[in-house]
C-alpha positions in Angstrom: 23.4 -10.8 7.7 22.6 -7.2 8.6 22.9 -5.8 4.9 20.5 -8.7 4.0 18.2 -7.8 6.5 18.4 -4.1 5.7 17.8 -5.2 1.6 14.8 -7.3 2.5 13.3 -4.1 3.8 14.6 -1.2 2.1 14.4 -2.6 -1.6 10.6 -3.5 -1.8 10.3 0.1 -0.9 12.8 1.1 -3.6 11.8 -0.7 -6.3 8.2 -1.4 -5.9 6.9 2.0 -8.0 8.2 -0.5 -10.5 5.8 -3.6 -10.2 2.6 -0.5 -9.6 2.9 1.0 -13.1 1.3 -2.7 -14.9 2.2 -0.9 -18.4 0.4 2.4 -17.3 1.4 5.7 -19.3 3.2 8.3 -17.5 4.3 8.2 -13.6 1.4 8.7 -11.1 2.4 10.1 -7.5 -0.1 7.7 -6.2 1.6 4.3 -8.0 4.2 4.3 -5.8 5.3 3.9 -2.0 7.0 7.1 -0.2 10.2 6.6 -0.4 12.5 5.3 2.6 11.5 6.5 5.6 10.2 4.9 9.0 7.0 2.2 8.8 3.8 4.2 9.6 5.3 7.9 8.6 2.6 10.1 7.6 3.1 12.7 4.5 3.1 15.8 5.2 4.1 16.0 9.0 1.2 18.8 9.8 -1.1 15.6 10.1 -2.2 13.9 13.2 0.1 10.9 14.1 -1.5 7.8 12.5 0.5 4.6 11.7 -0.5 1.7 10.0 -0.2 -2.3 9.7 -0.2 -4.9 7.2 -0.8 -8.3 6.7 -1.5 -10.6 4.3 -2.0 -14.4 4.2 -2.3 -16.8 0.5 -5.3 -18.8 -0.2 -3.5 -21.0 -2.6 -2.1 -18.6 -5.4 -4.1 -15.7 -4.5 -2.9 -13.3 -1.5 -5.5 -11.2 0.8 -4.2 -7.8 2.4 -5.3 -6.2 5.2 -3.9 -2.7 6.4 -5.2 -1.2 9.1 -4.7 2.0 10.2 -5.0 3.9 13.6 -5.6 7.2 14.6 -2.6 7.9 17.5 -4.2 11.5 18.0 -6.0 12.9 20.7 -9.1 14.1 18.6 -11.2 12.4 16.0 -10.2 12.2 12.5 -11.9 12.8 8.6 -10.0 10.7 6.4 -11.0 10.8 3.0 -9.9 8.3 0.5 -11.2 7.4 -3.6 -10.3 4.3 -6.0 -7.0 5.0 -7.7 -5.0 2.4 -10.0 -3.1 0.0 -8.8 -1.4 -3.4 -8.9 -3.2 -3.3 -12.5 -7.2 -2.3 -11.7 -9.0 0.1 -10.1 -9.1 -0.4 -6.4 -9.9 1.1 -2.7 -6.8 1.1 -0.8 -4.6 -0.5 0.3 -2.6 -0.4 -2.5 0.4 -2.5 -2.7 4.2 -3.3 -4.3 5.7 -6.8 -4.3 9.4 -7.9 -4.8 10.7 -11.3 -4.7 12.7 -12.1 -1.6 15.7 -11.1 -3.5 14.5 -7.8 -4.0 13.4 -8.3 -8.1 10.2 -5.6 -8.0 7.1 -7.8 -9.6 5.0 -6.3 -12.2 1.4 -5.6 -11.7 -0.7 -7.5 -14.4 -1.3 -5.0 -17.1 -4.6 -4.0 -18.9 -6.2 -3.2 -21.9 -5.9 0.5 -22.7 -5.6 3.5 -19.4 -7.6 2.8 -16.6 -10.4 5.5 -15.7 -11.3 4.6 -12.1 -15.0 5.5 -11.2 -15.6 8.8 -8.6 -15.8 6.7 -5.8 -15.3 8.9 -2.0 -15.4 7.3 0.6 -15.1 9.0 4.4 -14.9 8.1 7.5 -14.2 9.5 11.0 -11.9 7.8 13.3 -11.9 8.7 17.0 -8.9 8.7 18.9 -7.3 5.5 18.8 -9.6 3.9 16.7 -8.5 2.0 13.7 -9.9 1.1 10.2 -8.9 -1.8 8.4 -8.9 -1.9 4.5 -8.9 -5.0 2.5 -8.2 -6.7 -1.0 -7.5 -9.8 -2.9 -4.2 -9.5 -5.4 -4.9 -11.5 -8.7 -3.2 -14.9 -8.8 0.9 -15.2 -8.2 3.2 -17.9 -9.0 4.3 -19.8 -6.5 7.0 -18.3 -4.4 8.2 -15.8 -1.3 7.1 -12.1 -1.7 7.7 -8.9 0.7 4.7 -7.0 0.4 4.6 -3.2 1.1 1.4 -1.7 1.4 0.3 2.3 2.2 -3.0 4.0 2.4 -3.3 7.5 0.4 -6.0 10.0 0.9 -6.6 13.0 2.5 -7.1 14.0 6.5 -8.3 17.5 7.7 -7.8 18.4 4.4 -4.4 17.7 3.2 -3.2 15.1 1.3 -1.9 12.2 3.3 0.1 9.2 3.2 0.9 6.0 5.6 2.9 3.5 5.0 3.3 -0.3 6.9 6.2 -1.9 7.0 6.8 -4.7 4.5 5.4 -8.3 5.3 6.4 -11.5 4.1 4.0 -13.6 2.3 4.6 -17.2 0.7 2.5 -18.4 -2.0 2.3 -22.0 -2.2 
């Protein structure tokens, strides 16, 4: 029971670089979730603590994320963040991985020709303990039971940042 457990968690995390690259040339350091590490770890370590949550909930075939994420330091925060690619368009975070329940990554629907996202910046200041929540619609899924991972990337006090939620279960009907 505790190896299935420990799959369910550690395998969306694994294989979910997988479902992101939707037919995408070359590998992209933003198409894919850190590698295993704790929920909410922020990349590199020099940043102030932030963690962050997801959820998501289906409408029918199509599933809504939320990730929110909250400033644990003592002092306000300039995050910085742009559209990148992923789960196959251009997008604000937070970007995402699915796997099935048995751990089977699930490929991002693929596009016509490379993606060029538009320059859009976004910033925003968080004060201490303050959270911002970031939302999205995936494109229609068959029916089934996903683990969802999803993870912010951008940049806070000037360096390059990453945070990561843990993986959520989401059922499509």
């Amino acid at each position: 029971m505790f190896c299935r457990v420990l799959a369910l968690l550690v395998l969306p995390v694994l294989l979910g670089s997988c479902a992101l690259l939707g037919g995408l040339p070359g590998p992209d350091p933003h198409d894919s979730p850190p590698g295993p590490g704790p929920a909410g770890a922020v990349f590199p370590r020099s940043i102030p603590p932030l963690t962050a949550q997801a959820e998501a909930a289906a409408t029918g075939r199509e599933v809504t994320v939320a990730l929110t994420v909250q400033n644990g330091s003592g002092q306000p925060l300039l995050l910085r963040y742009a559209a990148q690619v992923n789960w196959g368009s251009c997008g604000l975070p937070p970007y995402v991985a699915l796997a099935r329940l048995d751990g089977t990554a699930v490929a991002a629907p693929t596009s016509a020709g490379r993606l060029t996202c538009p320059e859009l910046q976004f910033s925003r200041t968080l004060a201490p303990g303050e959270t911002l929540t970031l939302k999205r619609t995936l494109p229609p899924l068959p029916p089934g039971t996903y683990t969802l991972t999803g993870w912010f990337d951008g940049e806070a006090g000037g360096e390059p940042l990453r945070v990561q939620a843990g993986p959520v279960v989401v059922e499509v009907k």
